[in-house]
TORKOL-753594 format. One line per 4 residues: number of its first residue (from 1); their letters; for each residue x, y negated, z negated of C-alpha. Coordinates in steps of 0.2 Angstrom, whole numbers, always signed. Layout:
N
NUM = A = X/Y/Z; ...
***
This chain:
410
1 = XXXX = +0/+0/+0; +7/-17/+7; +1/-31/-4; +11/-45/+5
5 = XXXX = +29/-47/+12; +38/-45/-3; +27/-34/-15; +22/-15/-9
9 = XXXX = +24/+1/-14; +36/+13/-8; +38/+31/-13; +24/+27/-25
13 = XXXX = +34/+13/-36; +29/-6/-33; +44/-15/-28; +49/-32/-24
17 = XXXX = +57/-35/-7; +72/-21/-8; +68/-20/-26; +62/-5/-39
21 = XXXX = +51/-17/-52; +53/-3/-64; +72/-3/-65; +74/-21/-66
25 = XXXX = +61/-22/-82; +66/-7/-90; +81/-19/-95; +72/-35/-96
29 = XXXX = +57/-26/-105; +40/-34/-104; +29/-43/-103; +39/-55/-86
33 = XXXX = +37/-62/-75; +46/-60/-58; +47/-70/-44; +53/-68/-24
37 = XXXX = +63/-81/-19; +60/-73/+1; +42/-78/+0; +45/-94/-7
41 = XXXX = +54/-98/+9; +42/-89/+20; +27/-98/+11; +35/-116/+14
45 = XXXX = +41/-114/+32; +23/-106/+36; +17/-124/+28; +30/-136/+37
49 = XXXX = +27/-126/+52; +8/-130/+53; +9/-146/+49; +26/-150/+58
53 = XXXX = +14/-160/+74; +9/-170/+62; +28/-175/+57; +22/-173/+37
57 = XXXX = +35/-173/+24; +30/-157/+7; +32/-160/-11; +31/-146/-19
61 = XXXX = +19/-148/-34; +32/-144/-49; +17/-138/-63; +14/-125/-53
65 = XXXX = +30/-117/-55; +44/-127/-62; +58/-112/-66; +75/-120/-60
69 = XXXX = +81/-106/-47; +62/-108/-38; +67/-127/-36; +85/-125/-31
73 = XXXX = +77/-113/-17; +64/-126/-12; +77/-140/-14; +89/-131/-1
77 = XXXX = +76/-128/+11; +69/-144/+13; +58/-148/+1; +52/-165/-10
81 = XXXX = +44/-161/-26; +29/-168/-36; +31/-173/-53; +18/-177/-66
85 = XXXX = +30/-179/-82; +48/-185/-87; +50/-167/-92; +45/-163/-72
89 = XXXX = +55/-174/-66; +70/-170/-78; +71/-152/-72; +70/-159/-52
93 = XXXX = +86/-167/-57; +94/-153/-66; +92/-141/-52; +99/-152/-40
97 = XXXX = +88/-161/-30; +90/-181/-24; +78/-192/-35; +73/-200/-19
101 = XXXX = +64/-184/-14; +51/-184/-32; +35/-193/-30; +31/-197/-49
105 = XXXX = +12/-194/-51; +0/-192/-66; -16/-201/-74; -9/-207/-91
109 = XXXX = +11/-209/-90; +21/-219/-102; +33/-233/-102; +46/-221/-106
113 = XXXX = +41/-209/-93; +40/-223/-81; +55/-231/-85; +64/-215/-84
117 = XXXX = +58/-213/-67; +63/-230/-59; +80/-229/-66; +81/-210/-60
121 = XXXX = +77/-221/-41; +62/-209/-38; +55/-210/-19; +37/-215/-27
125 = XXXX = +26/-218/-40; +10/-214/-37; -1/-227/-50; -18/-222/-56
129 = XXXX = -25/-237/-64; -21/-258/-65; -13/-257/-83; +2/-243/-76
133 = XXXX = +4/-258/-61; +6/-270/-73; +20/-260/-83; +29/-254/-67
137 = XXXX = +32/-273/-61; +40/-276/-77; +50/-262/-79; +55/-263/-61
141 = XXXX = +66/-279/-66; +81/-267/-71; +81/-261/-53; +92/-276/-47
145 = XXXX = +80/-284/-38; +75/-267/-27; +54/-265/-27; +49/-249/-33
149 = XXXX = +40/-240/-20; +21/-234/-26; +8/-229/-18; -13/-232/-25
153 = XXXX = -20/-214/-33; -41/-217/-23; -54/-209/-30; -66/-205/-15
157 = XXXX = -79/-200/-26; -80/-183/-19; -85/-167/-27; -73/-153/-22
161 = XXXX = -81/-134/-23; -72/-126/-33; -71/-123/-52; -75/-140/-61
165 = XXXX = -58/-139/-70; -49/-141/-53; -60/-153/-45; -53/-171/-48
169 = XXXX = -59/-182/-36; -78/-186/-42; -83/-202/-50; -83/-195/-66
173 = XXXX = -66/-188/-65; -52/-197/-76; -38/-197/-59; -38/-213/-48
177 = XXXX = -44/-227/-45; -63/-232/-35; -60/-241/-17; -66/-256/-24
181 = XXXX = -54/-258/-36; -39/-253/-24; -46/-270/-14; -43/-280/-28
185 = XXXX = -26/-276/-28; -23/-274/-8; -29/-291/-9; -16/-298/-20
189 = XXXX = +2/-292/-17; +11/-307/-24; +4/-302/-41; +16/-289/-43
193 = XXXX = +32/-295/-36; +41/-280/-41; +32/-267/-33; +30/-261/-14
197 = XXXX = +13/-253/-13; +16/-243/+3; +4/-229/+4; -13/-222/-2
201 = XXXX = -13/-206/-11; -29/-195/-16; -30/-177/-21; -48/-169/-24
205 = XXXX = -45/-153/-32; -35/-137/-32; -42/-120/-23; -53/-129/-8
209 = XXXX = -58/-115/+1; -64/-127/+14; -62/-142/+22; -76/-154/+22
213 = XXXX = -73/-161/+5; -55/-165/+10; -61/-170/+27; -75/-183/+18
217 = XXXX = -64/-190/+5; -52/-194/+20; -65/-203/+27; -66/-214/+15
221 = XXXX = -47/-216/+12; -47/-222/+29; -61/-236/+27; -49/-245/+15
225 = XXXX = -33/-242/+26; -41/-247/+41; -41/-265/+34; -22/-265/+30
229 = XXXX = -13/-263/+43; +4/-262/+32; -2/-246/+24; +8/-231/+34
233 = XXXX = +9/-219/+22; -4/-207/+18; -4/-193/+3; -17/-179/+3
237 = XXXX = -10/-172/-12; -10/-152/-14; -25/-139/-15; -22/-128/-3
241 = XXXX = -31/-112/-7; -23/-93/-11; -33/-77/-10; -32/-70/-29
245 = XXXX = -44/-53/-24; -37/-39/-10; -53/-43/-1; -53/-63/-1
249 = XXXX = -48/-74/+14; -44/-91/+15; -42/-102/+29; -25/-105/+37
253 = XXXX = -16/-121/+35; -15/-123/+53; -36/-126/+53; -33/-142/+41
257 = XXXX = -17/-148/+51; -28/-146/+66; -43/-156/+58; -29/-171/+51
261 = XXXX = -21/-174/+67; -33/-184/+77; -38/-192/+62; -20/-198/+56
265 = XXXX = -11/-204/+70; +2/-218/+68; +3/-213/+49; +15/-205/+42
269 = XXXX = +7/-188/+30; +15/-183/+12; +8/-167/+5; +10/-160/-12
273 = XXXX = +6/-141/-14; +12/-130/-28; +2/-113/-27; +1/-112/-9
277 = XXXX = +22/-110/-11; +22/-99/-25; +7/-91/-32; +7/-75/-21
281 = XXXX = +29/-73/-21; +25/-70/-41; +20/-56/-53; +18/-54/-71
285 = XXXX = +24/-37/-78; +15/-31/-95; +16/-13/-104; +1/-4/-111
289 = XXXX = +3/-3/-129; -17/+6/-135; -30/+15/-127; -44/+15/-134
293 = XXXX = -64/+20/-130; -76/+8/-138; -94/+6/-134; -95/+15/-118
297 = XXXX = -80/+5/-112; -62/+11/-111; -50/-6/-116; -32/-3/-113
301 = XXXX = -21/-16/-125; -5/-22/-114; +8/-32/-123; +4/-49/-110
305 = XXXX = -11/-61/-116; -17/-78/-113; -2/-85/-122; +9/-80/-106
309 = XXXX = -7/-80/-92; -21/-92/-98; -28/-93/-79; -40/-79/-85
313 = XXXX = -46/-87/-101; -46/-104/-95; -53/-105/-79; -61/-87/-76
317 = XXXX = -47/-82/-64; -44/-67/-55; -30/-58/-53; -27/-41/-47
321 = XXXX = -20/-26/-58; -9/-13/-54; +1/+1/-59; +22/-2/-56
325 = XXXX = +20/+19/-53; +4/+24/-41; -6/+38/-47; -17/+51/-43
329 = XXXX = -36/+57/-50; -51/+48/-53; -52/+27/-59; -60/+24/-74
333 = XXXX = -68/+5/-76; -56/-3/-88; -54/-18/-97; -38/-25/-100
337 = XXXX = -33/-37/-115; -23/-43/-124; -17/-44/-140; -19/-62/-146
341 = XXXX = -32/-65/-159; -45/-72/-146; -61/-65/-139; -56/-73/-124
345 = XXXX = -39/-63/-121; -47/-53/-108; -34/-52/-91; -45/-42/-82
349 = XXXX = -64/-35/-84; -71/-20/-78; -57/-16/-66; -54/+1/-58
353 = XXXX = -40/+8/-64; -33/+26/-65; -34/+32/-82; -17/+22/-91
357 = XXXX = -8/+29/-105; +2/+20/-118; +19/+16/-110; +11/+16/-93
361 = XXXX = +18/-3/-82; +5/-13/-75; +7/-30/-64; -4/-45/-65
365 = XXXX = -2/-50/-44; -2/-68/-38; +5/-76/-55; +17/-87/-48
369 = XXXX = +7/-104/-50; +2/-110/-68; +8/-94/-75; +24/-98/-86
373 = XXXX = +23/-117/-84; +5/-114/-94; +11/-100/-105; +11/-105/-125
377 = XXXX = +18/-99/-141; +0/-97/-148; +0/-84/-160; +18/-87/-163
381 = XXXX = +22/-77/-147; +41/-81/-138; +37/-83/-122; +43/-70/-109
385 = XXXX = +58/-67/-97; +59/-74/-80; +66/-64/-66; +72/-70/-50
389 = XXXX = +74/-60/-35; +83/-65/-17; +83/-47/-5; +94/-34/-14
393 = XXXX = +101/-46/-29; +90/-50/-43; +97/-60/-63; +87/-68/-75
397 = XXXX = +83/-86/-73; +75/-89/-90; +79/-79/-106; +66/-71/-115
401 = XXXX = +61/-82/-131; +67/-76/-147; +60/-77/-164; +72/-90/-169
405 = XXXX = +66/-101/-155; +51/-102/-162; +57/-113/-177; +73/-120/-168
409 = XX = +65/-139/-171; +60/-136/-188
***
């Protein structure tokens, strides 16, 4: 069984491009989380491929996967990066990449934040209401006269379909400002002498299965450009969907690109996805620890939770389950938890599952977006080991946690 280019199965054992997934956590132990640095590549040149005729420059979206080895590979192959923290952009820098290539985005940064980023020379600040212009143009008086490049965060006012936690661009959503306000400051340059606003920036949501919010949010971006003649620069942020069940599809990049193109000419295009690059080139690894037969259900306790993947507890999410070894007889419907002290810390319900005994390896697939960079030390849990693979080499990026980490501030 193929479940993409990098994760399959061969002689019954799931492996990672030339990998055994077994070997390399039987001495890493579990629960980890691996990631392929070949799909990373293929993910990123699929996306700068499709939207190559429309000339558009990729951030990849650092809170979906901001492990230092994943942004060295994106960094060597081309890519910008999307920051929405100091801590964000601090990493960025750490593994290498020109600060010219971050665009610094986020509804509520600080002084500190923003003054880290405009000494760092970020490419853009992407600014989400008045009160952050207003302290931008002062801070951007240590910059030797330079403006600071930003571009205006628009909230079309468009309801995304998608889960309400992803969709950020309806009226009530806390991210950007309304068209009327960005007007108002179109309309008066020479109140922020320091600045350079240069582009119009919108993101509706994560996971848009479609097109037509994007499509009608776009229109509305346009309305305002059209009126402002120095405005060349257009970011659609990320949102790009991934298919997170064996049976789901979802539209190809190119169907978007295809719909931008008539629609953005003589603008230049920024786009910032994250999961679309690394959701599916990563796996979370877990062992069973108890089976148990409870009420009519069989619950098989793994030793990964909602303290190192929340996606299921927080959002409903799917991810698909399956043995590291294949096996044969009859599935059983499983459900498979964790062990943090939450009703919630279920990672997958009513799965069908062969019959799993303690010691038996599962892997959470498609885990590579807002997996670690969302994992916790809730219950006082370290957080797990990161694993990198490129072709036949694989090290650990990221130790495991130890108990000592746990009260090294204290």
């Amino acid at each position: 069984m193929v479940f993409n280019a990098s994760f399959r199965y061969l002689d019954s054992c799931l492996r990672v491009d030339k990998l055994d997934i077994e070997t390399i956590v039987h001495e890493v132990g579990t629960p980890a989380y691996v990631y392929s640095l070949a799909t990373i590549r293929r993910n990123f040149h699929r996306l700068t491929t499709a939207f190559a005729p429309l000339n558009a420059r990729l951030h990849f979206s650092v809170k979906a996967n901001g492990n230092l080895d994943v942004l060295r590979a994106l960094s060597a192959v081309g890519a910008g990066f999307d920051c929405v923290s100091g801590g964000e952009i601090y990493r960025v820098l750490q593994a290498g990449a020109a600060a010219e290539d971050i665009v610094f985005a986020g509804v509520g940064k600080t002084r500190a934040e923003l003054a880290y980023a405009i000494k760092s020379g970020v490419g853009w600040i992407n600014a989400e209401n008045i009160g952050e212009l207003a302290h931008i143009n002062r801070l951007a008086g240590d910059t030797n006269g330079e403006a600071v490049r930003v571009a205006l965060r628009l909230n079309p006012e468009v309801t995304a379909h998608t889960h309400p936690y992803m969709a950020t661009g309806h009226g009530a959503a806390k991210f950007g400002m309304t068209a009327d306000v960005i007007r108002g400051l179109l309309e008066r340059p020479e109140a922020y002498p320091r600045i350079r606003i240069a582009c119009i920036h919108m993101h509706i949501g994560s996971q848009l299965g479609n097109t037509n919010a994007t499509l009608a949010a776009l229109e509305k971006l346009l309305a305002l450009t059209k009126d402002y003649p120095w405005i060349k620069t257009i970011n659609l942020g990320g949102g790009l969907p991934v298919a997170y069940r064996f049976n789901e599809t979802v539209p190809a990049p190119d169907q978007l690109a295809e719909q931008l193109s008539h629609r953005l000419q003589g603008y230049d295009l920024l786009l910032e996805p994250g999961r679309a690059i690394v959701a599916d080139a990563g796996l979370l690894v877990a062992e069973t620890l108890y089976v148990k037969r409870q009420a009519g259900q069989t619950i098989v306790v793994i030793d990964a939770s909602m303290s190192e993947l929340i996606r299921p507890a927080l959002y409903g999410a799917h991810h698909e389950i399956v043995p590291l070894r294949q096996m044969e007889g009859d599935t059983v419907t499983t459900q498979i938890v964790g062990p943090v002290c939450e009703s919630a810390d279920v990672l997958g319900a009513d799965r069908e599952l062969p019959q799993l005994e303690p010691g038996d390896k599962v892997a959470l697939l498609t885990a590579g977006a807002y997996g670690m960079t969302m994992a916790s030390n809730y219950n006082a849990r370290p957080r797990p080991v990161e694993v990198v693979v490129d072709g036949d080499r694989w090290w650990v990026s990221r130790r495991r946690e130890t108990l000592s980490d746990l009260t090294l501030f204290e």
